[in-house]
Predicted model as a PDB file, atoms N, CA, C, CB and O in Angstrom, pLDDT in the B-factor column:
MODEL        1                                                                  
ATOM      1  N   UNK A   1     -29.267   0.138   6.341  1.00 53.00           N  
ATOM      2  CA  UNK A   1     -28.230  -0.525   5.566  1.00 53.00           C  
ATOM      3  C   UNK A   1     -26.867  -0.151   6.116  1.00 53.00           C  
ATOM      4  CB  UNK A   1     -28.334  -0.156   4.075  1.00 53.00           C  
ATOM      5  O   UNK A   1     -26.618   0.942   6.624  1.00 53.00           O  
ATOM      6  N   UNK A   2     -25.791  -1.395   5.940  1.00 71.00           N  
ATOM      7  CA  UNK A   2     -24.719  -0.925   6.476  1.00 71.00           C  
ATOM      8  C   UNK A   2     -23.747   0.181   5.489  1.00 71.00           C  
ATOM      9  CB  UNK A   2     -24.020  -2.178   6.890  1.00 71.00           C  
ATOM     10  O   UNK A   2     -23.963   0.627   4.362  1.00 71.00           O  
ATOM     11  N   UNK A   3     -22.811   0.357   6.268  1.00 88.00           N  
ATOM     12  CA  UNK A   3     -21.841   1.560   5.087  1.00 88.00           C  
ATOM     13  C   UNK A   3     -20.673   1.232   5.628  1.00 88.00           C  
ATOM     14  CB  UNK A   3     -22.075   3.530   5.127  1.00 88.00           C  
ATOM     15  O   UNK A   3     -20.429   1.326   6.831  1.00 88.00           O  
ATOM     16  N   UNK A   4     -19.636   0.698   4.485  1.00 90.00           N  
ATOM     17  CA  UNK A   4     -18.145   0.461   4.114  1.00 90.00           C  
ATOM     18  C   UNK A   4     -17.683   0.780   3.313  1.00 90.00           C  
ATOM     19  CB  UNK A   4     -17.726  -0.442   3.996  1.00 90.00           C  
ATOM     20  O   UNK A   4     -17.820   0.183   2.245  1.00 90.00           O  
ATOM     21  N   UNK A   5     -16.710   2.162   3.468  1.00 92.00           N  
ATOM     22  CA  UNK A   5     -16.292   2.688   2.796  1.00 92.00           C  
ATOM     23  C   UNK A   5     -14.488   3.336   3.061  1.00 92.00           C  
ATOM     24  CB  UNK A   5     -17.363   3.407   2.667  1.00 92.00           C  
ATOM     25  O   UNK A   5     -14.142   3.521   4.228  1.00 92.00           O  
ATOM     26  N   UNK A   6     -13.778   3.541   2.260  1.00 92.00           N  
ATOM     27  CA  UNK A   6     -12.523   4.503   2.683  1.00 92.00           C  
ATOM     28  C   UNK A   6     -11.668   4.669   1.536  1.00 92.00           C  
ATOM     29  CB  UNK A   6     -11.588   3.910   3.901  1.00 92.00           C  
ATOM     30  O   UNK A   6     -11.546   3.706   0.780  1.00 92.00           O  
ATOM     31  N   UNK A   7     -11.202   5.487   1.348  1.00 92.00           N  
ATOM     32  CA  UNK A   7     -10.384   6.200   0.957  1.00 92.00           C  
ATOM     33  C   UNK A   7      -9.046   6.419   0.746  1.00 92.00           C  
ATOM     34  CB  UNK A   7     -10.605   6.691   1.301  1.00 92.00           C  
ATOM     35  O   UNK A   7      -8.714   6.506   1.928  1.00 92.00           O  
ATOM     36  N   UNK A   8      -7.918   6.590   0.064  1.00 89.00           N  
ATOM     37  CA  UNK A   8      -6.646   7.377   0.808  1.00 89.00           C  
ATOM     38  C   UNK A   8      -5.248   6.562  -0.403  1.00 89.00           C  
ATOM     39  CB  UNK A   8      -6.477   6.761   3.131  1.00 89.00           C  
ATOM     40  O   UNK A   8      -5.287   5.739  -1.317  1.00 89.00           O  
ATOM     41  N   UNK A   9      -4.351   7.231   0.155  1.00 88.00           N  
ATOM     42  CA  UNK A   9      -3.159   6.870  -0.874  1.00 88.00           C  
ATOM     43  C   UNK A   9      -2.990   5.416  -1.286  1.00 88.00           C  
ATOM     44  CB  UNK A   9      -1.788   7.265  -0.261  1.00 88.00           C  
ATOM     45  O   UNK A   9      -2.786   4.582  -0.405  1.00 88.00           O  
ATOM     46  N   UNK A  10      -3.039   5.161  -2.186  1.00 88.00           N  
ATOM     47  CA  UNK A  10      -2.287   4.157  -2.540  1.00 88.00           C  
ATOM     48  C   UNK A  10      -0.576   3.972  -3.421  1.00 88.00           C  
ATOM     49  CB  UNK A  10      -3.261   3.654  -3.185  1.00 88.00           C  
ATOM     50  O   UNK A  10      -0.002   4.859  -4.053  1.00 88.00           O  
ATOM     51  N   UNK A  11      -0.232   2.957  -3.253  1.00 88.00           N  
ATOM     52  CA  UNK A  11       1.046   2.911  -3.969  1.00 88.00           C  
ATOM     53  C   UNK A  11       1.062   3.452  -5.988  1.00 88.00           C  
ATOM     54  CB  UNK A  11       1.483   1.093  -3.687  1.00 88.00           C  
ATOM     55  O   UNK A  11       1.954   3.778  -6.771  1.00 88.00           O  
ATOM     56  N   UNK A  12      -0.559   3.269  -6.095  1.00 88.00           N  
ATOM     57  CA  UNK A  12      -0.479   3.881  -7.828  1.00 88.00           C  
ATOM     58  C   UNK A  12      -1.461   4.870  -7.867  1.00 88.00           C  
ATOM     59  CB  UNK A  12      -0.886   2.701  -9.188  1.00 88.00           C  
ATOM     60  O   UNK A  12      -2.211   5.090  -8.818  1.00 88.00           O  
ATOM     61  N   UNK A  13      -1.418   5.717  -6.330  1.00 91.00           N  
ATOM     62  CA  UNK A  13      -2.367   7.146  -6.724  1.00 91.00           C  
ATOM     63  C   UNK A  13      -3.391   7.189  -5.497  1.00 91.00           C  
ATOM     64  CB  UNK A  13      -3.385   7.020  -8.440  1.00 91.00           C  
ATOM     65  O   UNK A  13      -3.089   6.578  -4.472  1.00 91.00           O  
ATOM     66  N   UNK A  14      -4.376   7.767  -5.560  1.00 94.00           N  
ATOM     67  CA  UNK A  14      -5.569   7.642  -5.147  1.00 94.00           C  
ATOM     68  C   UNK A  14      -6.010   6.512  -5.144  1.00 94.00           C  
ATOM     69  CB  UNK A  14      -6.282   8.287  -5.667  1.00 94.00           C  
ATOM     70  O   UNK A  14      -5.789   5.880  -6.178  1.00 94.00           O  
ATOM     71  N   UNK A  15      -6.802   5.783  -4.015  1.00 94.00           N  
ATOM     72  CA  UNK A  15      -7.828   4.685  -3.974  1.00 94.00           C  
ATOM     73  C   UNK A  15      -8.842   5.169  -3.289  1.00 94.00           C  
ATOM     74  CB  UNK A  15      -7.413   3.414  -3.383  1.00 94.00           C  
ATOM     75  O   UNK A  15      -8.791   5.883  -2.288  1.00 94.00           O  
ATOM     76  N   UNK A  16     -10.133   4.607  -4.074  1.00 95.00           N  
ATOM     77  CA  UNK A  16     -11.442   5.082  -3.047  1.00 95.00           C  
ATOM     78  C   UNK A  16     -12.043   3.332  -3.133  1.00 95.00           C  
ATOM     79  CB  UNK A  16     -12.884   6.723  -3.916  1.00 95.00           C  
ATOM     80  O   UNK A  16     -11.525   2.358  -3.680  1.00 95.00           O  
ATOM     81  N   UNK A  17     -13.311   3.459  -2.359  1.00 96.00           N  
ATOM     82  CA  UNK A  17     -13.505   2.190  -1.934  1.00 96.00           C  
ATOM     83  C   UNK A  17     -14.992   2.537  -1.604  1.00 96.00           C  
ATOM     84  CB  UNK A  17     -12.481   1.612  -0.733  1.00 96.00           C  
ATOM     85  O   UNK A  17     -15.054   3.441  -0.770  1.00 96.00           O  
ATOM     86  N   UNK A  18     -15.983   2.160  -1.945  1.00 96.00           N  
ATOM     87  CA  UNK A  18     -17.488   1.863  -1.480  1.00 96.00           C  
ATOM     88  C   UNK A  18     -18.373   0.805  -1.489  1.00 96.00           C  
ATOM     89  CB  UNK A  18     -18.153   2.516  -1.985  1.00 96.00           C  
ATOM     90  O   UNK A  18     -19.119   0.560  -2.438  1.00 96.00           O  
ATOM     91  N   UNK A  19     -18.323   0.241  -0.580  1.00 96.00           N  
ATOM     92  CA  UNK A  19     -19.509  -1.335  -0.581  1.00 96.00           C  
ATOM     93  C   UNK A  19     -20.689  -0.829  -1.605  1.00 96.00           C  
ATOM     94  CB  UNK A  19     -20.485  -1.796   1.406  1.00 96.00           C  
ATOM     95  O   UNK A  19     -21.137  -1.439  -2.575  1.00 96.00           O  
ATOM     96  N   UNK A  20     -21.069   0.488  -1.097  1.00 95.00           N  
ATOM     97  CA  UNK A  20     -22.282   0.860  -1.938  1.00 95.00           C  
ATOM     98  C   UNK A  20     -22.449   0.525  -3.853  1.00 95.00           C  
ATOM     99  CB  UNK A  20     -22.300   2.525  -1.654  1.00 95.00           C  
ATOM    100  O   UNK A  20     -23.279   0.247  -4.719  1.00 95.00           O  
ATOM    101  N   UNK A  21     -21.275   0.748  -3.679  1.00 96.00           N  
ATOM    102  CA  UNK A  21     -21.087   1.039  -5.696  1.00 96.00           C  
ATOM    103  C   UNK A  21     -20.672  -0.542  -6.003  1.00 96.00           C  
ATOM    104  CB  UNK A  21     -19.295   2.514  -6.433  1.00 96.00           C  
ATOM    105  O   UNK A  21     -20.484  -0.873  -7.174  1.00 96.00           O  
ATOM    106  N   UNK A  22     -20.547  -1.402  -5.049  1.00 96.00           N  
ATOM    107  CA  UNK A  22     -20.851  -2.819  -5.261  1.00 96.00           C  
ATOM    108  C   UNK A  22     -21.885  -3.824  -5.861  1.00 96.00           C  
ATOM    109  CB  UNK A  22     -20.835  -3.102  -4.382  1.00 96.00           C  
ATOM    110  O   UNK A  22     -22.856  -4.003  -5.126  1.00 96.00           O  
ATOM    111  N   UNK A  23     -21.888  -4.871  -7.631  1.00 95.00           N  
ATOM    112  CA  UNK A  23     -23.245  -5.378  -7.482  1.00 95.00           C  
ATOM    113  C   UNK A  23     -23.306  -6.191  -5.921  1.00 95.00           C  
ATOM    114  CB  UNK A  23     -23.592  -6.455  -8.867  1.00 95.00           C  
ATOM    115  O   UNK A  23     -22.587  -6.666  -5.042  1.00 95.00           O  
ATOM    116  N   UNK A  24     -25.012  -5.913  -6.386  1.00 95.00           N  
ATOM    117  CA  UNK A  24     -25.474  -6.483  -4.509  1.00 95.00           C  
ATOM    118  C   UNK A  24     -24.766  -7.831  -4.073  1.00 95.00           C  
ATOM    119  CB  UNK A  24     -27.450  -6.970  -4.277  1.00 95.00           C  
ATOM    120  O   UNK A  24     -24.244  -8.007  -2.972  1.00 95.00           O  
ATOM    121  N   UNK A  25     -24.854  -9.180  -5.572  1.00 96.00           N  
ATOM    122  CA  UNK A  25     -24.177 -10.361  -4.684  1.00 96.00           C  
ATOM    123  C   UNK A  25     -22.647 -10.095  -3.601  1.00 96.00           C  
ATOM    124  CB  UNK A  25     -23.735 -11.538  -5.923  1.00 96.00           C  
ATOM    125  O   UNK A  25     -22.198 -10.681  -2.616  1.00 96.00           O  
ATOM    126  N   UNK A  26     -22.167  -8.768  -4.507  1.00 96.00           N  
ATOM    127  CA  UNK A  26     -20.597  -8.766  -3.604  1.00 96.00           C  
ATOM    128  C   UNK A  26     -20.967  -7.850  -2.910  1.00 96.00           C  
ATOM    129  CB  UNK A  26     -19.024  -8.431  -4.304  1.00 96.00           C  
ATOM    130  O   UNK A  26     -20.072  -7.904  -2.067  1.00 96.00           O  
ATOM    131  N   UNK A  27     -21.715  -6.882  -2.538  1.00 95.00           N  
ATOM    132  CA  UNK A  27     -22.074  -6.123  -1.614  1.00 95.00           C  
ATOM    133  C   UNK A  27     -22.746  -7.215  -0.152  1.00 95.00           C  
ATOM    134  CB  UNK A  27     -23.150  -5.044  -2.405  1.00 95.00           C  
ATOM    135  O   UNK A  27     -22.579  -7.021   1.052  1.00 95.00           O  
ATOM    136  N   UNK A  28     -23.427  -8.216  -0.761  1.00 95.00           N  
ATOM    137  CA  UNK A  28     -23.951  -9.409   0.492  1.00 95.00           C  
ATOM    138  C   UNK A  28     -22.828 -10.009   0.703  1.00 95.00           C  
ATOM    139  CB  UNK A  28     -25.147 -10.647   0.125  1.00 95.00           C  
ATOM    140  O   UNK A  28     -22.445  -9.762   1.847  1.00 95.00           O  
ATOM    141  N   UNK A  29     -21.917 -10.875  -0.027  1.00 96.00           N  
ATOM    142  CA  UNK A  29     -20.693 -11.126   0.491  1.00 96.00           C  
ATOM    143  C   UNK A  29     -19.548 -10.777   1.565  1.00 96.00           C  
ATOM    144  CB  UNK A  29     -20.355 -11.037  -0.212  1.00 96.00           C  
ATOM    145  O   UNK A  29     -18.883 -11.342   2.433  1.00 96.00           O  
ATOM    146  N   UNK A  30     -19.789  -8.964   0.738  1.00 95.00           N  
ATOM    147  CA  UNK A  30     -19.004  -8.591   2.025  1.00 95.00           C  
ATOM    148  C   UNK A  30     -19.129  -8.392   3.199  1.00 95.00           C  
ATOM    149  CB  UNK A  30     -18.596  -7.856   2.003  1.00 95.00           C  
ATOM    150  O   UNK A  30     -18.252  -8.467   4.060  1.00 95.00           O  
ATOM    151  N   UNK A  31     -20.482  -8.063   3.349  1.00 94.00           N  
ATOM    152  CA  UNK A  31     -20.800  -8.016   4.437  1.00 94.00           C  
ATOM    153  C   UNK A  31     -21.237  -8.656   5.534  1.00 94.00           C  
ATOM    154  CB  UNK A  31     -21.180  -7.570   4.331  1.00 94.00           C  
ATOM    155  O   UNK A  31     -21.468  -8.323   6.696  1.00 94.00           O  
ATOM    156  N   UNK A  32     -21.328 -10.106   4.623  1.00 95.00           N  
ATOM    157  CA  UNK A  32     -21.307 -10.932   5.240  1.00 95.00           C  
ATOM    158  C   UNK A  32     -19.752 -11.635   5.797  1.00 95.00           C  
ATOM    159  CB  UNK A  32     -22.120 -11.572   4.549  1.00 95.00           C  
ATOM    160  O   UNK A  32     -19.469 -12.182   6.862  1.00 95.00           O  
ATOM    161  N   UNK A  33     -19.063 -11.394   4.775  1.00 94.00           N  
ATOM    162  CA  UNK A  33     -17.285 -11.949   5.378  1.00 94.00           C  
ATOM    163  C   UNK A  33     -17.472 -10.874   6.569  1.00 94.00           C  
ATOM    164  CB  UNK A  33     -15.411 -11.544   4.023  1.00 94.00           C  
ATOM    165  O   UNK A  33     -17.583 -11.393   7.680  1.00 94.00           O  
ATOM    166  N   UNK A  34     -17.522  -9.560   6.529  1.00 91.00           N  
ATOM    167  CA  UNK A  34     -17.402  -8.531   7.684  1.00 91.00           C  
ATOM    168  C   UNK A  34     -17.787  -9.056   9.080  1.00 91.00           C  
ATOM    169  CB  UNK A  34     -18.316  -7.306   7.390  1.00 91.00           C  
ATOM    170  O   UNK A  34     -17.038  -9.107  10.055  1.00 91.00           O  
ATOM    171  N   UNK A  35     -19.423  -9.541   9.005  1.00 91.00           N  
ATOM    172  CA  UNK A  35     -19.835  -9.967  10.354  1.00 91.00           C  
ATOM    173  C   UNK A  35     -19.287 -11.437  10.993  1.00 91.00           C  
ATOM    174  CB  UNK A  35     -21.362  -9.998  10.287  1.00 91.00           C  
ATOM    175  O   UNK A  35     -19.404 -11.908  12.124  1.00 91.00           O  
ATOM    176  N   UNK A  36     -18.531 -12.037   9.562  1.00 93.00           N  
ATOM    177  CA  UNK A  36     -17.633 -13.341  10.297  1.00 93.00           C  
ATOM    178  C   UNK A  36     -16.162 -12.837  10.535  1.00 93.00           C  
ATOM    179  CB  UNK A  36     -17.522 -14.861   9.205  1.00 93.00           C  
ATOM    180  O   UNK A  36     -15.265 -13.680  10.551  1.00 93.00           O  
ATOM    181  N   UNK A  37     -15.966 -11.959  10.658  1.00 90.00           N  
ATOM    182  CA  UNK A  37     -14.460 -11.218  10.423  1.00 90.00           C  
ATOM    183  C   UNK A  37     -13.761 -12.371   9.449  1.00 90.00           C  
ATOM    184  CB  UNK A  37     -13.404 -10.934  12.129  1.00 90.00           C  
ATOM    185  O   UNK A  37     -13.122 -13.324   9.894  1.00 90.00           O  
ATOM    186  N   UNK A  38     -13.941 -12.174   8.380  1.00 94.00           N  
ATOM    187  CA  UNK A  38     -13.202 -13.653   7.442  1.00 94.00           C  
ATOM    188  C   UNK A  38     -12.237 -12.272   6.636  1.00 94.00           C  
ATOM    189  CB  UNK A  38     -14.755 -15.059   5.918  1.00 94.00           C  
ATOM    190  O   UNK A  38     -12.648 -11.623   5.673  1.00 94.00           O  
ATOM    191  N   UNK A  39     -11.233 -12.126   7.160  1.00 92.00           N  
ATOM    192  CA  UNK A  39     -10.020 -11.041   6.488  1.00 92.00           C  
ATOM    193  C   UNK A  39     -10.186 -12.063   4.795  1.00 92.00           C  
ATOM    194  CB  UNK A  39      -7.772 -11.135   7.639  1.00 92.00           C  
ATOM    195  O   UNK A  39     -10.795 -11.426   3.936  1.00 92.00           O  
ATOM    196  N   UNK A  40      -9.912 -12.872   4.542  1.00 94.00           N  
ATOM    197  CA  UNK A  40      -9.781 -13.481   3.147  1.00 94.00           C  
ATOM    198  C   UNK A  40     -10.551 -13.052   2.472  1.00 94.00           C  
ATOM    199  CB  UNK A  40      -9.878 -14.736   2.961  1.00 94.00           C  
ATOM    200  O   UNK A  40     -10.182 -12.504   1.433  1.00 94.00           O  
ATOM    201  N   UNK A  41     -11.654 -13.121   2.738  1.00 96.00           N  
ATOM    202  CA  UNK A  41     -12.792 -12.783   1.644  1.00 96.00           C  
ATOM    203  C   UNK A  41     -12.999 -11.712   1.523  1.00 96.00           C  
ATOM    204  CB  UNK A  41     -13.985 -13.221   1.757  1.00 96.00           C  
ATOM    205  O   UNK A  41     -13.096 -11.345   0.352  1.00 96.00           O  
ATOM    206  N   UNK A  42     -13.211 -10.437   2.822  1.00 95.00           N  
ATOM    207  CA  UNK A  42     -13.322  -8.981   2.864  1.00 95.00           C  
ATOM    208  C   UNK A  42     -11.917  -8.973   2.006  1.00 95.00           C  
ATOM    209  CB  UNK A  42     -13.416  -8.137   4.544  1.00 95.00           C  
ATOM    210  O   UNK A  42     -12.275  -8.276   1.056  1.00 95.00           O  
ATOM    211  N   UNK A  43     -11.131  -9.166   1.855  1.00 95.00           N  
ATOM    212  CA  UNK A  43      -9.975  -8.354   1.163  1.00 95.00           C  
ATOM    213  C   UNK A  43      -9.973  -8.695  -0.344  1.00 95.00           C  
ATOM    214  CB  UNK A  43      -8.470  -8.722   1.815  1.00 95.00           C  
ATOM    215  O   UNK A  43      -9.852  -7.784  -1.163  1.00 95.00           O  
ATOM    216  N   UNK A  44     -10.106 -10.035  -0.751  1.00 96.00           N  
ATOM    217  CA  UNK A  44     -10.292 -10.311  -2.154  1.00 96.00           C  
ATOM    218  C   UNK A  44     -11.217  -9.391  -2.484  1.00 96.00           C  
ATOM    219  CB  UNK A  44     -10.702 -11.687  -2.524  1.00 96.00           C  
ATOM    220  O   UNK A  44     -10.907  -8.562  -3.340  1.00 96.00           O  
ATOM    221  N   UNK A  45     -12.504  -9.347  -1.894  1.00 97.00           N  
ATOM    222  CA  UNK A  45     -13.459  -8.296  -2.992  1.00 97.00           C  
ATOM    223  C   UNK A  45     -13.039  -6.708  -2.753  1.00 97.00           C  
ATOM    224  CB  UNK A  45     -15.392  -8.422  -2.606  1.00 97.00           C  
ATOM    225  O   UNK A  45     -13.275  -5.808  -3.560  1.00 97.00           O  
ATOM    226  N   UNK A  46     -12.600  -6.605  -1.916  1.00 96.00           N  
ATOM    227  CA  UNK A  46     -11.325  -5.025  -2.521  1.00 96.00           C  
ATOM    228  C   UNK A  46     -10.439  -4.830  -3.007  1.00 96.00           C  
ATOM    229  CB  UNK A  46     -10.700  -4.282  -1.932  1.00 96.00           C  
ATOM    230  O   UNK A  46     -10.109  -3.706  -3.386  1.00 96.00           O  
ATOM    231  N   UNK A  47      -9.736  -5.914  -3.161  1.00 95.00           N  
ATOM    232  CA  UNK A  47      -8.694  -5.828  -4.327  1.00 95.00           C  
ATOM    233  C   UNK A  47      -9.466  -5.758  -5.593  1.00 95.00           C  
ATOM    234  CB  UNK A  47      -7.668  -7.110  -4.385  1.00 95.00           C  
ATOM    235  O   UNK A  47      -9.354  -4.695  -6.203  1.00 95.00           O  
ATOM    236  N   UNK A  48     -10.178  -6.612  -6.082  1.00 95.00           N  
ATOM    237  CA  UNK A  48     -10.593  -7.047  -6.969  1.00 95.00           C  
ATOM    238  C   UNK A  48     -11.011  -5.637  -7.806  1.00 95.00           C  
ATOM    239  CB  UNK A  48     -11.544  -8.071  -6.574  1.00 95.00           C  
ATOM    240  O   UNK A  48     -10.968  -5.469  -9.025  1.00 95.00           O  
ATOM    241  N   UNK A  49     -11.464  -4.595  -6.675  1.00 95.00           N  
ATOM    242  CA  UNK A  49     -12.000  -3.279  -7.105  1.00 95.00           C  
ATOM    243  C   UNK A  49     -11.489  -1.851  -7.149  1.00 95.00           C  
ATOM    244  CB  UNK A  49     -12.906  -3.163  -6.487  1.00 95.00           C  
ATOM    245  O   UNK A  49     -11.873  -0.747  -7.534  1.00 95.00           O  
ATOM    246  N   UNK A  50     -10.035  -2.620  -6.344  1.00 93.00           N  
ATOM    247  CA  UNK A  50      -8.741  -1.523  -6.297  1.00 93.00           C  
ATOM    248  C   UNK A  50      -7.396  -2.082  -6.743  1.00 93.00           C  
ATOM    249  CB  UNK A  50      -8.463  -0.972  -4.749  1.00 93.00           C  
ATOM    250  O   UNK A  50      -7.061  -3.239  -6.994  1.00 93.00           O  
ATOM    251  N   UNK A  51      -6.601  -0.736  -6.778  1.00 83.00           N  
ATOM    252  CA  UNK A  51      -5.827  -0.669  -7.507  1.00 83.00           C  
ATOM    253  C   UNK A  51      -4.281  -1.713  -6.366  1.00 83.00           C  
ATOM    254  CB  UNK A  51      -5.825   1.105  -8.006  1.00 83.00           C  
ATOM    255  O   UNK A  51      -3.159  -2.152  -6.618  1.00 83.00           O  
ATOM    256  N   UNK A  52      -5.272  -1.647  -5.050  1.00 93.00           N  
ATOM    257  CA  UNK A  52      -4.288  -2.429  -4.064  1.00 93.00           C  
ATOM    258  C   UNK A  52      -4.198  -3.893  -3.782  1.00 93.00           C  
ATOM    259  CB  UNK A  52      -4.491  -1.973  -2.858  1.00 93.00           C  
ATOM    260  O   UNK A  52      -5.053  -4.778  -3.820  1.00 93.00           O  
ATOM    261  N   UNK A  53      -2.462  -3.907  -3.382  1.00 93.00           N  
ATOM    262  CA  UNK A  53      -2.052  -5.417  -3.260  1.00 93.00           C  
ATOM    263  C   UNK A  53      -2.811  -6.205  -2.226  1.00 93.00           C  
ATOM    264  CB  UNK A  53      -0.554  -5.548  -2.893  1.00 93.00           C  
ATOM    265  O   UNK A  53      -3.264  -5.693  -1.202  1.00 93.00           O  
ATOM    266  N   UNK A  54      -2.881  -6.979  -2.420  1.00 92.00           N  
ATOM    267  CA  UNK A  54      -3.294  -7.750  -1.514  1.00 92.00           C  
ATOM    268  C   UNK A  54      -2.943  -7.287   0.268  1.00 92.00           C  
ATOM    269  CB  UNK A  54      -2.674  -9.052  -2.009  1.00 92.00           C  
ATOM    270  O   UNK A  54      -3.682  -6.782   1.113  1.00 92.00           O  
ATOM    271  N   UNK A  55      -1.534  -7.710   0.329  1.00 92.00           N  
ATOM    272  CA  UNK A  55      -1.022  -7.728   1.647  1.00 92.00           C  
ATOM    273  C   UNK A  55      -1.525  -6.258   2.503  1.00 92.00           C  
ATOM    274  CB  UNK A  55       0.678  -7.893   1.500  1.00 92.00           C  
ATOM    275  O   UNK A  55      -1.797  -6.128   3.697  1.00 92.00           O  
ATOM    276  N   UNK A  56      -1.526  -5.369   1.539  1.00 91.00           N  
ATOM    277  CA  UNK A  56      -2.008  -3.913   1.827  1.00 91.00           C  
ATOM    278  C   UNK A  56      -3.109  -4.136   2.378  1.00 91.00           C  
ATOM    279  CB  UNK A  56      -2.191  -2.934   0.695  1.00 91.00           C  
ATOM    280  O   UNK A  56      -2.970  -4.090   3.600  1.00 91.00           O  
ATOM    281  N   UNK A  57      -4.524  -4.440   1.955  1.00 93.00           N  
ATOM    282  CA  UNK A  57      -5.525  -4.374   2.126  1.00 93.00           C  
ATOM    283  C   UNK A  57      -5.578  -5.200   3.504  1.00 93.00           C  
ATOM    284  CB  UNK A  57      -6.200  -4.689   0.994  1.00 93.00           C  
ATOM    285  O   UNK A  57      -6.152  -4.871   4.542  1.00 93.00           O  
ATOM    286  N   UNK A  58      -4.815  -6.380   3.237  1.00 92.00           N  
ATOM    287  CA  UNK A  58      -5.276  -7.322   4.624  1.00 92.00           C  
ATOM    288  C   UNK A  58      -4.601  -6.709   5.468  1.00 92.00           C  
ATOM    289  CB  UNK A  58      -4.945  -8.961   4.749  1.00 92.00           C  
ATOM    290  O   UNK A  58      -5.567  -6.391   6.162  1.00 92.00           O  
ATOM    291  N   UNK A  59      -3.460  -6.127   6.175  1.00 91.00           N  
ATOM    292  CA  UNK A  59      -3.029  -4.943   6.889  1.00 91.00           C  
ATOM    293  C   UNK A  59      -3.865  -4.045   7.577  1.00 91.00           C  
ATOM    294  CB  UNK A  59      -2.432  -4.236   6.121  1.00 91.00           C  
ATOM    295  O   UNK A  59      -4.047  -3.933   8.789  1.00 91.00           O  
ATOM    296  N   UNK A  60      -4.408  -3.342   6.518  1.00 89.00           N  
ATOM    297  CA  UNK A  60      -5.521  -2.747   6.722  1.00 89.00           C  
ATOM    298  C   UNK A  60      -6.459  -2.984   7.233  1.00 89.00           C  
ATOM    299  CB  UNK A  60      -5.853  -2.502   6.082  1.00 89.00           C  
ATOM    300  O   UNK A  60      -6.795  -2.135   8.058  1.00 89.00           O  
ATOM    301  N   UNK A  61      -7.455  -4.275   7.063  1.00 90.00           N  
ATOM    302  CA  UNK A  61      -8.195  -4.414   7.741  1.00 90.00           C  
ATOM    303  C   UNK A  61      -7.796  -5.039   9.163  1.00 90.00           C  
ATOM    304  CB  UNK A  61      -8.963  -4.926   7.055  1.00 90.00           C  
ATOM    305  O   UNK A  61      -8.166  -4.286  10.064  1.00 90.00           O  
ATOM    306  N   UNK A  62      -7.347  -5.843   9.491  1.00 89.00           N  
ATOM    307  CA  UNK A  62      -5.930  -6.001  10.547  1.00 89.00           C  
ATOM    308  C   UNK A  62      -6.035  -4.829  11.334  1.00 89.00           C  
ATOM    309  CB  UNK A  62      -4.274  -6.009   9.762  1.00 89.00           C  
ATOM    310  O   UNK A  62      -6.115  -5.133  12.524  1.00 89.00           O  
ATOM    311  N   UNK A  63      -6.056  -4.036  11.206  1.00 86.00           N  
ATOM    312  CA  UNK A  63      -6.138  -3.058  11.915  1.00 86.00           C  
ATOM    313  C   UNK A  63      -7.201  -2.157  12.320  1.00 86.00           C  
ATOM    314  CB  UNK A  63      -5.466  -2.570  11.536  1.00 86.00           C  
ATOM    315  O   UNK A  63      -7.235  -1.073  12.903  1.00 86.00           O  
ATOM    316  N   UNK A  64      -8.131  -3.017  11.784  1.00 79.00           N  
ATOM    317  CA  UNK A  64      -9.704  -2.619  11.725  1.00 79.00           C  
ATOM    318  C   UNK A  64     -10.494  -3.276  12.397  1.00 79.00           C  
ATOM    319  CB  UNK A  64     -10.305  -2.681  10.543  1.00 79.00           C  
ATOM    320  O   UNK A  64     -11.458  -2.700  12.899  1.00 79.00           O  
ATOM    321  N   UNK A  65     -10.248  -4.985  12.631  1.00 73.00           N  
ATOM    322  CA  UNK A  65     -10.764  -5.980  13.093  1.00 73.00           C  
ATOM    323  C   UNK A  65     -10.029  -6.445  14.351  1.00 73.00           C  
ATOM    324  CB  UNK A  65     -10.849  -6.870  12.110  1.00 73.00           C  
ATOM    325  O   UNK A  65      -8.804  -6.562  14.389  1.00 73.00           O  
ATOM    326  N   UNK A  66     -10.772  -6.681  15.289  1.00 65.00           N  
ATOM    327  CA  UNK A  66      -9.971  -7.494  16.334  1.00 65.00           C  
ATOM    328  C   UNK A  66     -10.402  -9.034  16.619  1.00 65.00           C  
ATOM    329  CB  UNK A  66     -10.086  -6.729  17.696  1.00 65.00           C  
ATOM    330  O   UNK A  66     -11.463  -9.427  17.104  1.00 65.00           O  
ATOM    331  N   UNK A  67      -9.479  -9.663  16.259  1.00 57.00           N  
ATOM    332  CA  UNK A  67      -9.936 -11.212  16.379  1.00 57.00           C  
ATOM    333  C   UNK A  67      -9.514 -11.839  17.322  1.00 57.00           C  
ATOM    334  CB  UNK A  67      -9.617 -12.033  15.390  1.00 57.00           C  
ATOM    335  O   UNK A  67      -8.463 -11.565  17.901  1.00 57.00           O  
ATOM    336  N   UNK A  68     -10.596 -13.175  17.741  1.00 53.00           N  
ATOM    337  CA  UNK A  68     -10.159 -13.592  18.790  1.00 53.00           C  
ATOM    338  C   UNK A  68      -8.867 -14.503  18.463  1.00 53.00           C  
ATOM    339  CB  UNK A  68     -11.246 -14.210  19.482  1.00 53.00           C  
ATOM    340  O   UNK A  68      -8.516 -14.619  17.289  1.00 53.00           O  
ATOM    341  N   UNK A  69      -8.291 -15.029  19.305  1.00 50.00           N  
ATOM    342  CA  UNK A  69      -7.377 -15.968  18.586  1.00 50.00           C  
ATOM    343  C   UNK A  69      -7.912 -17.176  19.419  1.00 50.00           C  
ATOM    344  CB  UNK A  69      -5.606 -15.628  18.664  1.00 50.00           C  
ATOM    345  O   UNK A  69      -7.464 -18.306  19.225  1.00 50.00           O  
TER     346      UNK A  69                                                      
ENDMDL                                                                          
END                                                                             
């Protein structure tokens, strides 16, 4: 099984983050946006579960993903 997970400051404290502690439909989702690199969808279902903005998260992964253009 895969593992997506992280951690670390956010603008209102602590944020943690685990695909694992996901129900499974959004745990398949994501991981499925992951293997299409679809930044939209990987980031909605972490916001949705953190305390972070949007733009944050997509940043983040942005910097995680390399896409073709």
């Amino acid at each position: 099984m895969a593992d997506f997970r992280f951690e670390g400051q956010g603008p209102d404290g602590p944020v943690y983050f685990d695909a694992a502690d996901l129900p499974e439909s959004e745990r398949e989702e994501l991981f499925d946006a992951i293997a299409r690199t679809d930044l939209e969808k990987m980031s909605s279902i972490i916001v949705k579960h953190t305390s972070l903005p949007a733009d944050i998260v997509q940043n983040m992964l942005r910097s995680f993903v390399k896409r073709e253009e």
